[in-house]
N, CA, C and O of each residue as an XYZ file, in Angstrom:
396
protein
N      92.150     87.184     98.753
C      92.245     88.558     98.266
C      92.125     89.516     99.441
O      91.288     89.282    100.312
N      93.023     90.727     99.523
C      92.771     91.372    100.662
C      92.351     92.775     99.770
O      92.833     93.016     98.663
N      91.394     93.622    100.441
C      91.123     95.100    100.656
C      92.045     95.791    100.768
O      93.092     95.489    101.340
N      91.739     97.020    100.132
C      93.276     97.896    100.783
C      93.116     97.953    102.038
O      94.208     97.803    102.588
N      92.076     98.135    102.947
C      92.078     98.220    104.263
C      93.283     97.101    104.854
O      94.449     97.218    105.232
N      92.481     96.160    104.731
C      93.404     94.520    105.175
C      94.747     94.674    104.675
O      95.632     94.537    105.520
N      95.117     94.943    103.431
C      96.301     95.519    103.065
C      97.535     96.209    104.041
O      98.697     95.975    104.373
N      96.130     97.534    104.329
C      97.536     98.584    105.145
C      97.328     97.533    106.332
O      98.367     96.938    106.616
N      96.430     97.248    106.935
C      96.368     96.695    108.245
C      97.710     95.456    108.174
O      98.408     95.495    109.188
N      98.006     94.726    107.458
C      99.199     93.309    106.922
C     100.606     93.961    106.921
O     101.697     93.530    107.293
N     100.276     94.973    106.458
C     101.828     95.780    106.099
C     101.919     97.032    106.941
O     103.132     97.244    106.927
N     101.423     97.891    107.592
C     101.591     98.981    108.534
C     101.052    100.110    107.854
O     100.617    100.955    108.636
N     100.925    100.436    106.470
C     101.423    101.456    105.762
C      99.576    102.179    105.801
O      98.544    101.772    106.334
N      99.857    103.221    105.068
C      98.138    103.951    105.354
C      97.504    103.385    103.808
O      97.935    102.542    103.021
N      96.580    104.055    103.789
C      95.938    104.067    102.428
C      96.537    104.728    101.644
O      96.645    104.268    100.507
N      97.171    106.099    101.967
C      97.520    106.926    101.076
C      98.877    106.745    100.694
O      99.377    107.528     99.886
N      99.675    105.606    101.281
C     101.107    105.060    101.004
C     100.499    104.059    100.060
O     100.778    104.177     98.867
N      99.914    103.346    100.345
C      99.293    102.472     99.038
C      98.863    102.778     97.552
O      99.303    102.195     96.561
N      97.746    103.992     97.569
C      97.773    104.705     96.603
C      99.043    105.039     95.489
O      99.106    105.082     94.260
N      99.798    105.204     96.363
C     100.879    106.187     96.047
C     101.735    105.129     95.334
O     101.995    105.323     94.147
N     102.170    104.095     95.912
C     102.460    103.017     94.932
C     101.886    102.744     93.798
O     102.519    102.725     92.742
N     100.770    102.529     93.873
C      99.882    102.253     92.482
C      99.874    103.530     91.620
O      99.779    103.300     90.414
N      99.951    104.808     91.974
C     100.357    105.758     90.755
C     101.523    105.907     90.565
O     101.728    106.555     89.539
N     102.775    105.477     91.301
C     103.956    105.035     90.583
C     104.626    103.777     89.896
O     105.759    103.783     89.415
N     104.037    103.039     89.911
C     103.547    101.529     89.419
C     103.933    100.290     89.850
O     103.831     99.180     89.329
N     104.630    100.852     91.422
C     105.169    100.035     92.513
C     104.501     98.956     92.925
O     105.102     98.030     93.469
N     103.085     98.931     92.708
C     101.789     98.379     93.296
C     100.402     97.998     92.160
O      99.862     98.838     91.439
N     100.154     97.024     92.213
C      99.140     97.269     91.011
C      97.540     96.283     91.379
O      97.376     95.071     91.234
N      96.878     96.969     91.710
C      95.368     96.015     92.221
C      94.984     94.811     91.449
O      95.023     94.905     90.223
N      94.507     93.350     92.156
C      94.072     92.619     91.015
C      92.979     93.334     90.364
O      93.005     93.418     89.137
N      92.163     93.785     90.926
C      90.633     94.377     90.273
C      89.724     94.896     91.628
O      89.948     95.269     92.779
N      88.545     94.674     90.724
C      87.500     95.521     91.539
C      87.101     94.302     92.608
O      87.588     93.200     92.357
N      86.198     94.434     93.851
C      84.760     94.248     94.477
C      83.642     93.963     93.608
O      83.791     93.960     92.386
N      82.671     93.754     94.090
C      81.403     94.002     93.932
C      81.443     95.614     94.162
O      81.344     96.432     93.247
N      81.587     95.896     95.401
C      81.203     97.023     95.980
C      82.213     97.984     95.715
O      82.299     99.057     96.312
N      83.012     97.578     94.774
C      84.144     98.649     93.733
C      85.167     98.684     94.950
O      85.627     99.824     95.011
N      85.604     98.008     95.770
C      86.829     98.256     96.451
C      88.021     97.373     95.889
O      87.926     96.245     95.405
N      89.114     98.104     96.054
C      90.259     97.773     95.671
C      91.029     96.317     96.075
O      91.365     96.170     97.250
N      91.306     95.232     95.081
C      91.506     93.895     95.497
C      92.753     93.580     95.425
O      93.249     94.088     94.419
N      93.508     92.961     96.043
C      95.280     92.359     96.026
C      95.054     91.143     96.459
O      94.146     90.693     97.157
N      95.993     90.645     95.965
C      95.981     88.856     95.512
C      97.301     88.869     96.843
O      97.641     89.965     97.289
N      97.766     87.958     97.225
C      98.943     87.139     98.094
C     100.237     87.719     97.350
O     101.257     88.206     97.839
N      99.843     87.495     95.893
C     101.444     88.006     95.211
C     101.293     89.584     95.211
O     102.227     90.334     95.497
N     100.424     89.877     94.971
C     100.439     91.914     95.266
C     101.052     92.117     96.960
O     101.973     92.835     97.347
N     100.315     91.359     97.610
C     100.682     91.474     99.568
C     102.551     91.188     99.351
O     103.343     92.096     99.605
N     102.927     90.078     98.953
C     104.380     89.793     99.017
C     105.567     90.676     98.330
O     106.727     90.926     98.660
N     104.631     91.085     97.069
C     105.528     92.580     96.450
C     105.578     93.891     97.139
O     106.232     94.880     96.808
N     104.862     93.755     98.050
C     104.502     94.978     99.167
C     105.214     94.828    100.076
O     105.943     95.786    100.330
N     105.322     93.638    100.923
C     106.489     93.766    101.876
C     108.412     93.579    100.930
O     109.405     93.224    101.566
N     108.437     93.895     99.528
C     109.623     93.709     99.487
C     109.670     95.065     99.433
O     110.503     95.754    100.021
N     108.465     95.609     98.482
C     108.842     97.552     98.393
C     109.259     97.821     99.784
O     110.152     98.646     99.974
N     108.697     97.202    100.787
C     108.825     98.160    102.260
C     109.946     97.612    102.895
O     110.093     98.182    103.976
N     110.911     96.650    102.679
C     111.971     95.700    103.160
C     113.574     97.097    102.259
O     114.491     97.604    102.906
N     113.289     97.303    100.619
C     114.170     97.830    100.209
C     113.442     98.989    100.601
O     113.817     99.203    101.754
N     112.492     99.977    100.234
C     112.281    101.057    100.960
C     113.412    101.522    102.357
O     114.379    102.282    102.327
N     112.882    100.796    103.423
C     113.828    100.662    104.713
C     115.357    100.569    104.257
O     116.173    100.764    105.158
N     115.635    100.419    103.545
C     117.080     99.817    103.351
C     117.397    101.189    102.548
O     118.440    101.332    101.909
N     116.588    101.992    102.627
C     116.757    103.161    101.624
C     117.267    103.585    100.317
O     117.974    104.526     99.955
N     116.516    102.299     99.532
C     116.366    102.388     98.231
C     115.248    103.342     97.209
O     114.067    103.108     96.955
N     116.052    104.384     96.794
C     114.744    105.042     96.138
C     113.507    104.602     95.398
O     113.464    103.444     94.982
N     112.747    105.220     95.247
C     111.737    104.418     94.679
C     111.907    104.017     92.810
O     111.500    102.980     92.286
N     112.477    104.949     92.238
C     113.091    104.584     91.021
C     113.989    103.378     90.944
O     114.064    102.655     89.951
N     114.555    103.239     91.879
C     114.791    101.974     91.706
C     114.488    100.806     92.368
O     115.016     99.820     91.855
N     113.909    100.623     93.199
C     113.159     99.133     93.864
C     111.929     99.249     92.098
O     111.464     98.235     91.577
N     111.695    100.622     91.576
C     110.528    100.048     90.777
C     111.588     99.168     89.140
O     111.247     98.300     88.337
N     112.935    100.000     89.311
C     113.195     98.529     88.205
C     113.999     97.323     88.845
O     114.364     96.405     88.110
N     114.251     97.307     90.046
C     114.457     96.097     90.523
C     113.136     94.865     90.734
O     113.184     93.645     90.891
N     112.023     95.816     90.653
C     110.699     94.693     90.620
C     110.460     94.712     89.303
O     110.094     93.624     88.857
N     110.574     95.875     88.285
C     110.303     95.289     86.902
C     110.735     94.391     86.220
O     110.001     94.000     85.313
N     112.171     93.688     86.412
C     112.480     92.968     85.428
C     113.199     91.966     86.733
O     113.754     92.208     87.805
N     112.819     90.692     85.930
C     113.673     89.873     86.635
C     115.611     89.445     86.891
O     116.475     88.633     86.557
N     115.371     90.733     87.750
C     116.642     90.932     88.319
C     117.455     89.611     89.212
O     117.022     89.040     90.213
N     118.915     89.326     88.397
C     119.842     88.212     89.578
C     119.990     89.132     90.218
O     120.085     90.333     89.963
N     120.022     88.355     91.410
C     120.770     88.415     92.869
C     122.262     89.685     92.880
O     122.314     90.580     93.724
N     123.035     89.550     92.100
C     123.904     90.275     91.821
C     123.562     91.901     90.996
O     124.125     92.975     91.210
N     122.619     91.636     90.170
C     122.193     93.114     89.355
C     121.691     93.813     90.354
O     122.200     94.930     90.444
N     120.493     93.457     91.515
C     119.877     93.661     92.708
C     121.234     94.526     93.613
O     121.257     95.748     93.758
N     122.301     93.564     94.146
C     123.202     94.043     94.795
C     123.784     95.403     93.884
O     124.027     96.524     94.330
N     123.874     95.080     92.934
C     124.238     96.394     92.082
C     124.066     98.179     92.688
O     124.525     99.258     93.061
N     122.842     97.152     92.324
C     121.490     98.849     91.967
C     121.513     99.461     93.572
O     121.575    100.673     93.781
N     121.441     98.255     94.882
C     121.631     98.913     96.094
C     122.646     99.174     96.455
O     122.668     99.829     97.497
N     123.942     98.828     95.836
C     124.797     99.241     96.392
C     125.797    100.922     95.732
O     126.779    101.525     96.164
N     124.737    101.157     94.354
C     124.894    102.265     93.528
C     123.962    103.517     94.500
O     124.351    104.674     94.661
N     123.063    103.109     94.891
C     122.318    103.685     95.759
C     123.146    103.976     97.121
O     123.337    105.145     97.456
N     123.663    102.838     97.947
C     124.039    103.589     99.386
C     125.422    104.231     98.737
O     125.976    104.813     99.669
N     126.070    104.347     97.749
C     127.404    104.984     97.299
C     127.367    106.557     97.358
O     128.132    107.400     97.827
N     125.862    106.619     96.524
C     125.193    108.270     96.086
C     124.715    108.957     97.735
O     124.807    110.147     98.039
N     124.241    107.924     98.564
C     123.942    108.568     99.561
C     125.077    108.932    100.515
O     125.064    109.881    101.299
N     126.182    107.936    100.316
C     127.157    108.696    101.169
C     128.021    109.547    100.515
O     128.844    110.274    101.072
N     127.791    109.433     99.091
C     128.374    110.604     98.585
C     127.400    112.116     99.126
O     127.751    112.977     99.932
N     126.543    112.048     98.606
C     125.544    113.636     99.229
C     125.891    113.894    100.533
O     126.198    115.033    100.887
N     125.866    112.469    101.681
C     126.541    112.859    102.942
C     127.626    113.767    103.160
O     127.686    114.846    103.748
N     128.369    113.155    102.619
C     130.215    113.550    102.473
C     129.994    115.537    102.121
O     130.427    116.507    102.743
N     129.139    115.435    100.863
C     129.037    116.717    100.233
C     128.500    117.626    101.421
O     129.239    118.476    101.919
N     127.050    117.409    101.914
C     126.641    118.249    102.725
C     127.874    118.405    103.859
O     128.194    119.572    104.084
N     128.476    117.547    104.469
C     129.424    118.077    105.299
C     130.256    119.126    104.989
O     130.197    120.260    105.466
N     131.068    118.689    104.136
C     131.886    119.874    103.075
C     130.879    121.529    103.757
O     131.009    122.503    104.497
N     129.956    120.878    102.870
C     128.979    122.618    102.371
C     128.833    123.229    103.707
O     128.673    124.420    103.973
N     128.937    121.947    104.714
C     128.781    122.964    106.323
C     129.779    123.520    107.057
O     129.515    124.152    108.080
């Protein structure tokens, strides 16, 4: 079980990127401490480096959170990221226009 400390320290990210997962439901603690600190299991650590693998790949967070909700094929996955880099080079394309 790791701490959030050990956590950000495994994955790079701060405390307050961690948090921030868990109130969007990206992230979810096994439980408490003794000493009431926040606990993650190996499978919480491994769902963390995929948020931060599609994160990087600049997947919004609305969707890496239903690509981790449901057990997504390989192909629905390619979907959803590739609906994603479409919208971003569409806004690209647009802001040029607008300039």
């Amino acid at each position: 079980m790791y701490t959030i400390k050990k956590l950000c320290e495994r994955s790079g990210l701060s405390r307050t990127a961690l948090l921030y997962y868990e109130s969007i439901g990206l992230l979810e603690s096994e439980g408490r401490s003794e000493s009431n600190y926040r606990l993650y299991s190996d499978v919480s650590a491994e769902r963390l480096e995929k948020i931060c693998t599609y994160r990087d790949a600049g997947v919004p967070f609305a969707d890496i959170v239903q690509i981790l909700s449901y057990d997504n094929s390989e192909e629905e996955i390619n979907r959803i990221i590739s609906g994603t880099r479409n919208m971003s080079t569409e806004a690209r394309k647009n802001d040029k226009e607008k300039a």
